[in-house]
VEXLUMVO-234363 format. One line per field, with one value per residue (C-alpha): chain; x, z, y. Coordinates in steps of 0.001 Angstrom, whole numbers, plus 524288, in hexadecimal, padded with zeros to 5 digits. Last residue first. Layout:
<pts>
mol [A ...]
X [X ...]
Z [Z ...]
Y [Y ...]
</pts>
This chain:
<pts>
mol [A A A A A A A A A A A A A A A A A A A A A A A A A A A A A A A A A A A A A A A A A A A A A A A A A A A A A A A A A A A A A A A A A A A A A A A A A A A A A A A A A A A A A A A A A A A A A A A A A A A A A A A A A A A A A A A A A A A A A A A A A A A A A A A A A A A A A A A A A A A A A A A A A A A A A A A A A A A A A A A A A A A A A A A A A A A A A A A A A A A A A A A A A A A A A A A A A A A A A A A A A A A A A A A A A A A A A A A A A A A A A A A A A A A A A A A A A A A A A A A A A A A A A A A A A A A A A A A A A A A A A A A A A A A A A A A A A A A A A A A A A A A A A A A A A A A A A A A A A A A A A A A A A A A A A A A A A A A A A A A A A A A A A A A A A A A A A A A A A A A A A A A A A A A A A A A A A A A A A A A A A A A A A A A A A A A A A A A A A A A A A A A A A A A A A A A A A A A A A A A A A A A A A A A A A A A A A A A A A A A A A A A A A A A A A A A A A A A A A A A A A A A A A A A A A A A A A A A A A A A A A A A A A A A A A A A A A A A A A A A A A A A A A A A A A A A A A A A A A A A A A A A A A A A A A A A A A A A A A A A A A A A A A A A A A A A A A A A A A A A A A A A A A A A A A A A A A A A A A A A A A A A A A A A A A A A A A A A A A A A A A A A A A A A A A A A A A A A A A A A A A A A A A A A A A A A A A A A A A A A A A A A A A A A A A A A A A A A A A A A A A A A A A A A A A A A A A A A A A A A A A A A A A A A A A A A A A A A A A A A A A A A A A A A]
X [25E55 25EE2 25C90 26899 2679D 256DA 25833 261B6 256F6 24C43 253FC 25619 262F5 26859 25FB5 2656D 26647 26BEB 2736A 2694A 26360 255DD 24FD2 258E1 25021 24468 2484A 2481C 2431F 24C13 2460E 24B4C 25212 257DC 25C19 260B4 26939 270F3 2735A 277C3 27BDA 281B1 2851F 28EE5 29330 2994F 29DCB 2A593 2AC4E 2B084 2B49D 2BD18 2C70B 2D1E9 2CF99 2CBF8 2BF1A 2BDD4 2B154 2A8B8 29F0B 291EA 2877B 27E56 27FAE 285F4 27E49 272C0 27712 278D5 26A16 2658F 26C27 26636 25918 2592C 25CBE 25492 2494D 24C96 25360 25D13 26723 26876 272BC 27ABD 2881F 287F5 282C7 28B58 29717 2950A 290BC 29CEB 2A610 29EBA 29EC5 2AA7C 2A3EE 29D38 28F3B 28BD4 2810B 27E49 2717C 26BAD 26C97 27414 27744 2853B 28D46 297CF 29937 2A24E 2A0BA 2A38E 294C2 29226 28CBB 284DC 27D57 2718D 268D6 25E27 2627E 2717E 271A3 26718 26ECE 27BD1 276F8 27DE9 289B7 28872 28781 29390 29AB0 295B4 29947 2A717 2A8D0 2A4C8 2ADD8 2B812 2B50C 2B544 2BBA8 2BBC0 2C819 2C5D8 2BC72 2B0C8 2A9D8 2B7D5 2B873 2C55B 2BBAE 2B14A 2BAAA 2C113 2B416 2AEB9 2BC21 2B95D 2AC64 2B158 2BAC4 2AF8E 2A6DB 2B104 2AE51 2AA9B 2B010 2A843 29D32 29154 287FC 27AAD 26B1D 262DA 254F2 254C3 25094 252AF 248AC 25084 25BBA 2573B 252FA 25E84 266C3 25F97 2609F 26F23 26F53 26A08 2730C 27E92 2779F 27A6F 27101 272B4 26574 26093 25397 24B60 24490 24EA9 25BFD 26761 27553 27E3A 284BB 28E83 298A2 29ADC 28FD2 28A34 2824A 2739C 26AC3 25E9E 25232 24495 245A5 24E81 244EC 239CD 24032 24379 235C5 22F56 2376E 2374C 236DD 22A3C 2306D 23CB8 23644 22BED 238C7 23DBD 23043 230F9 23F6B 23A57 22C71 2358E 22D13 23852 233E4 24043 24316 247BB 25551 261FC 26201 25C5B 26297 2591E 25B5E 2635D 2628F 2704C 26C30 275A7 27040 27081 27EE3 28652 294E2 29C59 2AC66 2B31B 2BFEE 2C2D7 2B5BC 2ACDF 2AD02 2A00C 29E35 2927C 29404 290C0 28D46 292CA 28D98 27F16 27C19 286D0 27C50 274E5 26515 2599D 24D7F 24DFF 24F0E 2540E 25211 24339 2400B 23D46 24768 24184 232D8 22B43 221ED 213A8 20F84 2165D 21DBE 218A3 21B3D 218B9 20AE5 206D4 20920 1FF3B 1F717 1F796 1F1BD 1FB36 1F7E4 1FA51 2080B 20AFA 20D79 216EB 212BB 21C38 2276F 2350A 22D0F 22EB8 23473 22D96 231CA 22D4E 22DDA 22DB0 22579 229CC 21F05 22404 23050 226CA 22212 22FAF 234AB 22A15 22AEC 2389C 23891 22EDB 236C9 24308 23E03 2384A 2468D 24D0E 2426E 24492 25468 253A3 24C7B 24FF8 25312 26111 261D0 26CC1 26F32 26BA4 27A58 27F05 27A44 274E5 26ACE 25D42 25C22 24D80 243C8 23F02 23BA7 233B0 23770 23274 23AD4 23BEA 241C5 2454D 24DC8 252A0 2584F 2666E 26D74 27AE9 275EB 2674E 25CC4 25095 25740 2630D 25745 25304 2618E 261B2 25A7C 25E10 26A53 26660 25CD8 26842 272A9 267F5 26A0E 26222 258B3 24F98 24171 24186 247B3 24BA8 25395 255B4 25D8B 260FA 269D7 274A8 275F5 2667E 25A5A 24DEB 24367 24622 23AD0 241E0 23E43 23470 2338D 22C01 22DB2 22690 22BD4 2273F 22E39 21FEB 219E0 2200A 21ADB 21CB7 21D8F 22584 226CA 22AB3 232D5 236E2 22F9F 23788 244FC 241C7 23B4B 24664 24EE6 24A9D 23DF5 23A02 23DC1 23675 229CD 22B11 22BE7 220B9 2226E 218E5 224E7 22AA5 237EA 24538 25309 25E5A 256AF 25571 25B9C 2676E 26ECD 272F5 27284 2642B 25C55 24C62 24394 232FA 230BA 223C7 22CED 2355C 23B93 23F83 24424 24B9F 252F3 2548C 25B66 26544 26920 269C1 273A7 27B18 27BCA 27F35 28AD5 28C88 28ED6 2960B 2A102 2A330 2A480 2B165 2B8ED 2ACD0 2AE43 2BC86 2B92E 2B20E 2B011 2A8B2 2A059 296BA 29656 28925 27EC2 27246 263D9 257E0 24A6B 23DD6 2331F 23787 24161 24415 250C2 25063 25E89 263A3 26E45 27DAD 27C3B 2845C 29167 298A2 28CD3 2838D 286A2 287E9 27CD5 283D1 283B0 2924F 28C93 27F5A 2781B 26BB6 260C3 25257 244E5 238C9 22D09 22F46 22284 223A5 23418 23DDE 24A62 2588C 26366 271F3 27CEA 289C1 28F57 2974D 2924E 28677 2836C 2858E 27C68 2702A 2735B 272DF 267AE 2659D 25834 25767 24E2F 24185 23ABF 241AA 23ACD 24745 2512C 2471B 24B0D 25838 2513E 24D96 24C2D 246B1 24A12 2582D 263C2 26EC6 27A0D 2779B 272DC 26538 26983 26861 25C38 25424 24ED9 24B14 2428B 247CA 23E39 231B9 23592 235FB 243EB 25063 25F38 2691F 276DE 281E7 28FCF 29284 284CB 28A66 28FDD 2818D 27661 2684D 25BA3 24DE9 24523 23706 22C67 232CB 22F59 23950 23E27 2406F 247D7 25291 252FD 25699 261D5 26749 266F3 26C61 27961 279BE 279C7 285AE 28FBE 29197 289B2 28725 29403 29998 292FA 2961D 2A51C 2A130 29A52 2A453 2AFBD 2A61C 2A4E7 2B296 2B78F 2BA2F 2C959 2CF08 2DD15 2E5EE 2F066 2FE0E 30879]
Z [560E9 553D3 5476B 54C2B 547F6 549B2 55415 55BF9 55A73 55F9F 569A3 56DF3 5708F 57779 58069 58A2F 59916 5A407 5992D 59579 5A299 59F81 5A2B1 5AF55 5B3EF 5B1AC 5C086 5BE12 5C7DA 5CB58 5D15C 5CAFD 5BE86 5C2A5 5CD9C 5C406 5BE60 5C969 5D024 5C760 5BBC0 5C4F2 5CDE9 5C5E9 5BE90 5CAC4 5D153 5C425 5C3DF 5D2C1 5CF7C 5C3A0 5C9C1 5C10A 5BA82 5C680 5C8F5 5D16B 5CC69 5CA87 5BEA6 5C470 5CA30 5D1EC 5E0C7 5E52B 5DD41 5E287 5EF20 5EF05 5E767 5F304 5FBD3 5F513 5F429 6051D 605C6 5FCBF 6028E 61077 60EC5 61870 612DE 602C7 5FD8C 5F331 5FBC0 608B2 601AA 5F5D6 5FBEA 60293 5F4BE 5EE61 5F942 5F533 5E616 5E722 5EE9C 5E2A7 5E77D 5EAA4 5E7A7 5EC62 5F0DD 5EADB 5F449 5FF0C 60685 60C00 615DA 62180 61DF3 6282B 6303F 63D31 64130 635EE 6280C 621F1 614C4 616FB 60FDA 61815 626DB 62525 61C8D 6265B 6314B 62ADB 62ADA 63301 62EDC 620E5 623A5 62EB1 620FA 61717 6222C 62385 61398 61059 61B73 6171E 608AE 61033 60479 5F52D 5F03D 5E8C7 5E300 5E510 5D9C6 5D09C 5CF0E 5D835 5E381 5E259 5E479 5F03C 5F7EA 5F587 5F9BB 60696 606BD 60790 611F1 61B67 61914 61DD6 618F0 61FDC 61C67 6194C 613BE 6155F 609C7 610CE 60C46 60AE1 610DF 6145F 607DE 5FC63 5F406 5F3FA 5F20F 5EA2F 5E123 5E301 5DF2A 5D203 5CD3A 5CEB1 5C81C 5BB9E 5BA11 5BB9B 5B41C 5A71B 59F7B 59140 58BA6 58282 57F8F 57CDB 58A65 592B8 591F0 598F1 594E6 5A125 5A230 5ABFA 5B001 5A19F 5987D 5A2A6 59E8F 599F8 5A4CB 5A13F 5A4BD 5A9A0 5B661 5AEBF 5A369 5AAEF 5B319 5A6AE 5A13D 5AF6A 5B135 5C152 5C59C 5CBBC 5D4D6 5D6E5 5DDBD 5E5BC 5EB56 5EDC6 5F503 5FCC1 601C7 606A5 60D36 61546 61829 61217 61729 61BB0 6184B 621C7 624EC 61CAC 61364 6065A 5FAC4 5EDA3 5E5A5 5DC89 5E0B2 5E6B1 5F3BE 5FCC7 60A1F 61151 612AD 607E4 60B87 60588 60554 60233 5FCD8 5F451 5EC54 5F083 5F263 5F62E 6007C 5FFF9 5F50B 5E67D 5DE93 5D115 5C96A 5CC03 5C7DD 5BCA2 5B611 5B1DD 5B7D0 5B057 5B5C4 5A6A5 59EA0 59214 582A6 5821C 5754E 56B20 5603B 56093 56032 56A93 569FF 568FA 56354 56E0C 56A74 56F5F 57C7A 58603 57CB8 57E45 58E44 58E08 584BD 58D6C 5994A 5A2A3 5B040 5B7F2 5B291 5B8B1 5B120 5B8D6 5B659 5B474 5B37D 5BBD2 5C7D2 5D0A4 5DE0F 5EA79 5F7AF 60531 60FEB 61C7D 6284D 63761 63E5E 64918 64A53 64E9A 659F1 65D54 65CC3 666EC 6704A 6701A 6738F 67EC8 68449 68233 688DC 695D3 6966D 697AA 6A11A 6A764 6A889 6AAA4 6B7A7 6BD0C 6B547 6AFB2 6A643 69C61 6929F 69DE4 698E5 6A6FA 6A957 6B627 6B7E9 6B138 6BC4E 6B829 6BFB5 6C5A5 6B6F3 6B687 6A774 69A9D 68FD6 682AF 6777E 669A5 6648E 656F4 65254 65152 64907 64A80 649A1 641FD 64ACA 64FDF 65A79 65D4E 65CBF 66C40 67075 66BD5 67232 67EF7 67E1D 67C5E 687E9 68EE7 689F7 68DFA 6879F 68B9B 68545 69125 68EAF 698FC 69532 685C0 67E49 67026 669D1 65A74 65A56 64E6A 64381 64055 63FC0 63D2D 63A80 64517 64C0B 650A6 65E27 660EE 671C0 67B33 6899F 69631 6A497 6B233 6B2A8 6B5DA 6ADE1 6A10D 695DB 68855 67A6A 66EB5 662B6 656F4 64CF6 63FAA 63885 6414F 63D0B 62E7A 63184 635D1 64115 64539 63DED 63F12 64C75 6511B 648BE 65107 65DF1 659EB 6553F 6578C 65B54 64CF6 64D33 6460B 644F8 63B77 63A13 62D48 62986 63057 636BC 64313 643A8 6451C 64F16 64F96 65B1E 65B97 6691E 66A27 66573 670DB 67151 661EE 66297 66DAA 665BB 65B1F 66222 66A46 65D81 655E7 65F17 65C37 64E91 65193 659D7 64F0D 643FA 64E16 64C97 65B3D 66772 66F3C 66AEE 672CA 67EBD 67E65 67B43 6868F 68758 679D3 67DBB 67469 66D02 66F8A 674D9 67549 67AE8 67611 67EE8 67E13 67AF3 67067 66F0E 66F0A 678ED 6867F 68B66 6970B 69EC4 69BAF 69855 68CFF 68CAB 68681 67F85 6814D 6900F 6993B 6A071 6A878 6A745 6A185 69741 695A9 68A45 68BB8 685AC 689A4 6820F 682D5 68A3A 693F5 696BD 68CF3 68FEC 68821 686EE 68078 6854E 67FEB 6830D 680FD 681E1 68C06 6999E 6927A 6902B 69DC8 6A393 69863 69BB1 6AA36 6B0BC 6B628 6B268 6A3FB 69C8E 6A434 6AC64 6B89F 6C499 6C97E 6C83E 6CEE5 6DBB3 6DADF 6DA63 6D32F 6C610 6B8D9 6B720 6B6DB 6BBA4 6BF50 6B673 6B2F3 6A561 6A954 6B62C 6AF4E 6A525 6B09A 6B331 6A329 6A45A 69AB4 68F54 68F92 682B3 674A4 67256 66CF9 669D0 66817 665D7 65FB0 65FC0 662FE 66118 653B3 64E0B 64F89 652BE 65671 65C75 65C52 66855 66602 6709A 67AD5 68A19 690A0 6957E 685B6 68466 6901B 68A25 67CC0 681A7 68AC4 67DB6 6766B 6811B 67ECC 66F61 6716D 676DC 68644 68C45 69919 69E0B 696C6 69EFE 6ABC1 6A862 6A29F 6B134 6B842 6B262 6B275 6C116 6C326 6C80F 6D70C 6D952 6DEC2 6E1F2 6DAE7 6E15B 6E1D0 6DA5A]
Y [8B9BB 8B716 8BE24 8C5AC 8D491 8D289 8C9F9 8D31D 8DD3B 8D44F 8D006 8DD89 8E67A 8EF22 8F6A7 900A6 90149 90BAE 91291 91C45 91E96 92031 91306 9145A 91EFC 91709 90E7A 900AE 8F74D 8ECC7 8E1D9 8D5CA 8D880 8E2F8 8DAAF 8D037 8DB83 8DE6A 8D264 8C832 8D0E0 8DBBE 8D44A 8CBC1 8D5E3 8DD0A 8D029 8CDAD 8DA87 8D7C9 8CB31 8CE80 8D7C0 8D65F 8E4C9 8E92C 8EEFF 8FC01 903E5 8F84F 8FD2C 90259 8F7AE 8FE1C 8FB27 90861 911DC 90A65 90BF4 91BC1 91B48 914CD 91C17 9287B 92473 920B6 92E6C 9353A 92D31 930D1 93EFF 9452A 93AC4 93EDB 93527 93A5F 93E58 93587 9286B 92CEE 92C8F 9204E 91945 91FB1 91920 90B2E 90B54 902FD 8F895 8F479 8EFBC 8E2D6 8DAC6 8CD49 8D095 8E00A 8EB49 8E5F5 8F22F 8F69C 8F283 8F5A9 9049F 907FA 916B7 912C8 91205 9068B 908FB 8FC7C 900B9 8F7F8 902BE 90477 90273 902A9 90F56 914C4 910AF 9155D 9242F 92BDB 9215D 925F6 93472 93460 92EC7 936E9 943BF 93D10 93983 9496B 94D3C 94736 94D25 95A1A 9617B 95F7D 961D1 95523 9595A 94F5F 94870 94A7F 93AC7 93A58 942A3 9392C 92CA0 93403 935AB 92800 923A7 92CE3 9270B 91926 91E0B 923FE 915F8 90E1C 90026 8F40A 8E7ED 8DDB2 8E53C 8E2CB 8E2EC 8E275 8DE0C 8E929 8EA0C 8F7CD 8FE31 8F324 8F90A 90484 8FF07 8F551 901A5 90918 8FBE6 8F932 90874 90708 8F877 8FEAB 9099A 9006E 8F652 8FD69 8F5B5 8F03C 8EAC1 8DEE9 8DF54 8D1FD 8D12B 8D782 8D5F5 8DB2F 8DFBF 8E617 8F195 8F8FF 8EFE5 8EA37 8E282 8DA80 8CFF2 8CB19 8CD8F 8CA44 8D639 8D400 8DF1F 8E600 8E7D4 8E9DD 8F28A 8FB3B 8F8D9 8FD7D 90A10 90AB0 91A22 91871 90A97 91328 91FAA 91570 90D53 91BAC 91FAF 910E1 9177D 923BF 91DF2 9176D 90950 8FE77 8F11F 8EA9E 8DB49 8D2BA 8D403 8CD89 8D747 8D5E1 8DB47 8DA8A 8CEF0 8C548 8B7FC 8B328 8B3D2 8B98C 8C0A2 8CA4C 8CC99 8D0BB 8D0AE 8DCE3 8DBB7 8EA4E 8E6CA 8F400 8EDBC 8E38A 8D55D 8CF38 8C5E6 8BD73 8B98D 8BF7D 8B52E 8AF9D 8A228 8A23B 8B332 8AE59 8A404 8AE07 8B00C 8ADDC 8B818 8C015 8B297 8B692 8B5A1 8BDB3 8BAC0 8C4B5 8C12C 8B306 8B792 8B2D1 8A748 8AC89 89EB5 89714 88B8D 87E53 8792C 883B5 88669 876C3 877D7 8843D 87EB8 871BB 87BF2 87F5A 884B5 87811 87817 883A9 8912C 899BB 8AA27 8B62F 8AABF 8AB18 8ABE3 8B7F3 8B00D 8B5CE 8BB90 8B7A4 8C16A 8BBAB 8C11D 8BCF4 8B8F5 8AE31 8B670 8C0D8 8B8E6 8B44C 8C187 8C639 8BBC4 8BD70 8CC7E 8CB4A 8BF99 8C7B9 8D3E0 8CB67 8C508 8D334 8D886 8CA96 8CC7E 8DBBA 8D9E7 8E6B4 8F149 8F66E 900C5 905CB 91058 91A57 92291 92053 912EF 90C74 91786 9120F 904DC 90165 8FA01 90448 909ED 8FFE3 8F979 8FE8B 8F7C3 8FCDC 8F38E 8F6F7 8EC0C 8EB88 8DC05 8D78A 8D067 8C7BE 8BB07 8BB8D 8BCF5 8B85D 8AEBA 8B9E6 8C274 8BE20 8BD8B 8CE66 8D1E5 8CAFB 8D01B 8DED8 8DEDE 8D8E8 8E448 8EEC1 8FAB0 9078E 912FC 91578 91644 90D74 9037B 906DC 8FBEE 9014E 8F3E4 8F42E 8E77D 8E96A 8E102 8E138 8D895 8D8E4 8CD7A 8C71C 8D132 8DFAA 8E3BE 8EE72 8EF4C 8F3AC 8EF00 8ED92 8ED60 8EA98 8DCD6 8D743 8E007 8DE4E 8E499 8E146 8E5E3 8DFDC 8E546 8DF1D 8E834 8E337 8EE36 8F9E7 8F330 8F36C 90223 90740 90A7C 918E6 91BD6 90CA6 90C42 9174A 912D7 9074C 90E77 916CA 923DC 92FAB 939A0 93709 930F7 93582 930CE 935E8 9418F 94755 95673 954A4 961FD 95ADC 94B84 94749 941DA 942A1 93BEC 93CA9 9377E 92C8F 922F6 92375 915C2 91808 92554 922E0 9174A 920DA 92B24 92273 91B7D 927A4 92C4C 91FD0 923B2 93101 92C79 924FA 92F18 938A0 92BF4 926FB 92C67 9298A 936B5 93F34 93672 93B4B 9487D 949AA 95A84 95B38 94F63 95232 95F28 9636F 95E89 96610 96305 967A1 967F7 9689C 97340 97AEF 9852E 9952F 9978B 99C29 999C3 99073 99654 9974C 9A4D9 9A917 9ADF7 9A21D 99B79 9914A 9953C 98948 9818E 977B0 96770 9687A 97214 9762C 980D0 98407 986D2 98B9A 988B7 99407 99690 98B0C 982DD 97765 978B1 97AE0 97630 9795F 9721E 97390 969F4 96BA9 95CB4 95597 959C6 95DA6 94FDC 94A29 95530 9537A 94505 943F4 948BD 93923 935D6 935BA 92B0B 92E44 9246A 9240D 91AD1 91406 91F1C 928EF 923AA 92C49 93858 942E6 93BBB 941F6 94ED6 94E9E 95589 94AAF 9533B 95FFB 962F1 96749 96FA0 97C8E 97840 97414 98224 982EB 97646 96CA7 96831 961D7 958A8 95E95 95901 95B8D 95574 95B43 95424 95BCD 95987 94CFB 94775 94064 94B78 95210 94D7D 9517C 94C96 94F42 949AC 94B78 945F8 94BAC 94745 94C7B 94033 93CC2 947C1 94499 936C3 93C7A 94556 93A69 92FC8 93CFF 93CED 93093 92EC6 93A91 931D2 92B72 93827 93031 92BE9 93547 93FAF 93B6E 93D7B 94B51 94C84 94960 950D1 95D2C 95988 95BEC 94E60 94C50 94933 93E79 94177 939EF 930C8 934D4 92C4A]
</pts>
């Protein structure tokens, strides 16, 4: 066997091979496209997305813009502005220095520039392949174009890795490339509160993240993360002379605490990981903790750039700098001190017990009238067919005897643990975290919406009501005062749920379920039930692509699901829970593929309040209590779980909290009088 001759590679070879290195998805080539904005001093960086950065990413600036004579050489490899020499390593400043990224990302992209300068009459365009200007078009001149524009620059990508198909295949789902684009976007935003940042997916009306220019690092975090991460935030602020560096940083107090650690580690301005920054993190919570939670980190360090190593890493995600041990130890000290301090403080909300009496008489307020009058008979004694027979806040013996565990059987084998808790007293869901104060102006308008529509005698009614049974799986008898009334609870327990819902806004306790379901093949049966009750024809085309763009709709948006709404949907498209909205209640898991369906068909996304309305709404559709749709004849438990919750849970929340909207006052079958004491007297002559 001869040997092979070595051969040198064709430089195209070598520079597509250079370009993976540094182009590893599309969140990398933006981290490059950012950084080069930020050295040109912008103050507004809008970005855009399409197919997960595979086929479009753009994203634009108002910085100085590129000078038209360095537009030739400005996707070559090793051109820069920033370092002329070797030396310049130890003293850089700016977050590119090699000339690399513009180059690696046209070797593997299309890439379109156009730039203007604050002294150039007009913007110019051009088109690069391969590091070379090419024609836009067969024919044309491969030279940069006068074109109309505004100072700054916007940069191009097309078709990602159109000539690596094998990098191409290793990406994952477009809806978590986006997610992870997100990721790069936001945690810029944050460190560079001072730059106003937008980033959409092509042709949306709302931004998926968006900062003013006047921001502060808190406000940042509140836009981006939320405002119940934002109001657990300490910060910590220190300089260190002798190690000749300080730090910044907003970590979260024991009050916070997540599944998944939220670290942005900047050095330098630099975006970067550190796996002994991230170590010593997260030791220190391990004492504030609970096992297997994590807190958020935001943490800049300013070290001497001389004491820096920038280059040991081709896409920059990694530093090294001398004396990382004490800089390391210096940041936990800080950190401890801090958490210890606020430990000291931490606030506890206590909550209070209504008496069973409007007013308790002691015996130090009783005069002997008043101890003659409890003895004797009262002279304004009610009349026998006018008395009040119940106790309104007594409780049935059943709400003792039978208890939901902590592992609820559902439907087509679908196991849901609750987790946050399991007290057997009827009341709101309350995740395990510390309370949330709600600030969106959108949601506290809703709470507003319900509170004016409340009818006062129908809440009034509810509110003192005695459950007397269940009549079938749609109506229940109640009394109040000396009325007798039959209720359809279905209608009732719908208008319960929207308002915990709402009420509820980011502080649900979860329903996890054991094993995750696909959320693709619940639509699909979603899909197939609406087309056998004549909803969809069933020549109807695209319904694949109806469950796909649902689908790519519901992961887009699983961090606001997550985040307000505890519905739990992971990057591979599993819906592993779904909101607590009342303890010890569970939903028929039936209604599930509808409640997917309708989350991508009647909820309105570009709009905050319609939005957050129409999940709601979606949930409370879920929840309410409509007759099981898959009981077996023999199937006893899962008929006796129903009427269990409904007269143990449902009804003493109406009692509880529930505020009556006057629309159900109108509904004719929603709740009628039967009968009176009075009038049963007068058939009876007893009551």
């Amino acid at each position: 066997m001869s040997l092979s001759r070595i051969r040198r590679l064709d430089p195209t070879v070598v520079n597509r091979i250079a370009a993976g290195e540094i182009i590893q998805r599309p969140a990398n080539a933006l981290k490059e496209l950012i950084e080069n904005s930020l050295d040109a001093g912008s103050t507004r960086i809008d970005i855009c997305v399409s197919d997960g950065g595979c086929k479009l990413l753009q994203i634009k600036d108002n910085g100085h813009g590129i000078r038209l004579e360095d537009m030739e050489i400005v996707c070559e490899r090793f051109t820069t502005s920033k370092l002329s020499k070797f030396e310049d390593l130890s003293d850089i400043a700016t977050h590119g220095f090699r000339g690399e990224a513009l180059a690696s990302i046209s070797h593997v992209a299309n890439v379109t520039i156009t730039t203007k300068t604050a002294d150039s009459p007009c913007a110019f365009s051009a088109t690069y392949s391969d590091g070379k200007l090419v024609p836009p078009r067969p024919g044309q001149s491969a030279g940069p174009r006068p074109c109309s524009g505004t100072e700054g620059t916007q940069i191009t990508a097309e078709d990602l890795f159109y000539n690596v198909p094998t990098r191409k295949k290793t990406l994952k789902s477009s809806s978590a490339e986006y997610k992870l684009i997100i990721d790069v976007v936001s945690q810029y935003a944050i460190h560079n509160s001072s730059v106003a940042f937008t980033c959409r997916k092509q042709g949306a009306v709302n931004a998926d993240v968006q900062t003013a220019s006047d921001s502060s690092v808190v406000d940042a975090i509140s836009q981006i993360y939320g405002s119940n991460i934002a109001s657990e935030l300490i910060q910590v602020e220190q300089a260190f002379e002798s190690q000749e560096f300080k730090m910044n940083a907003y970590i979260s107090n024991a009050n916070y605490n997540t599944k998944k650690m939220n670290l942005l580690l900047f050095i330098n301005h630099r975006l970067v990981e550190s796996k002994s920054i991230a170590q010593m993190i997260k030791e220190i919570y391990s004492e504030h903790l609970p096992i297997g939670t994590y807190p958020f980190v935001y943490l800049s360090l300013e070290i001497n750039p001389r004491n820096v190593d920038v280059n040991i890493h081709p896409t920059k995600k990694s530093v090294r700098f001398l004396n990382e041990d004490r800089v390391v130890g210096s940041v936990r000290d800080a950190f401890e001190e801090k958490l210890k301090s606020a430990s000291l403080s931490r606030s506890f909300k206590a909550k209070t017990v209504a008496s069973n009496t409007a007013h308790a008489t002691t015996d130090n307020d009783m005069s002997p009238y008043d101890s003659y009058s409890l003895l004797g008979k009262s002279p304004s004694a009610t009349p026998s067919y006018n008395k009040i027979r119940t106790d309104n806040k007594a409780r049935t013996l059943d709400s003792f005897l039978y208890q939901p565990g902590s592992s609820m059987p559902g439907p087509q084998n679908l196991a849901v643990e609750i987790v946050g808790g399991s007290q057997a007293d009827i009341e709101k869901s309350k995740s395990t975290r510390p309370r949330v104060e709600v600030r969106l102006k959108s949601v506290k308008n809703l709470l507003k919406e319900l509170k004016d529509s409340e009818s006062k005698e129908l809440t009034n009614l509810l509110n003192e009501h005695t459950y007397i049974g269940s009549i079938d799986q749609t109506s229940a008898l109640i009394q109040h005062e000396t009325k007798i009334y039959l209720v359809n609870h279905n209608s009732l327990s719908e208008a319960l749920f929207y308002q915990v819902a709402l009420e509820e806004f980011c502080n649900f306790g979860s329903l996890r379920l054991d094993n995750p379901i696909n959320i693709s093949e619940y639509l699909k049966m979603a899909v197939q039930a609406e087309e056998l009750c004549g909803c969809i024809p069933k020549d109807a085309p695209d319904k694949d692509s109806i469950i796909e763009s649902i689908t790519n709709m519901l992961l887009s948006r699983a961090e606001l699901l997550n985040e307000y709404f505890n519905i739990i949907v992971s990057e591979d498209g599993m819906l592993h829970g779904i909101p607590m909205i009342l303890r010890g209640y569970v939903p028929e898991m039936d209604k599930l593929p509808s409640f997917l369906l309708r989350l991508g068909t009647e909820v309105d996304w570009e709009n905050e309040k319609k939005c957050f309305d129409g999940i709601a709404r979606e949930l409370a559709i879920f929840y309410s209590t409509e007759p099981l749709l898959t009981l077996e004849e023999d199937d006893e438990d899962q008929l006796k779980r129903y009427m269990w919750q409904i007269e143990n849970i449902i009804f003493p929340s109406l009692k509880s909290y529930f505020i009556a909207p006057a629309i159900l006052a109108t509904q004719e079958d929603c709740i009628r009088k039967l009968a009176s004491t009075d009038e049963l007297y007068r058939i009876f002559e007893r009551c």
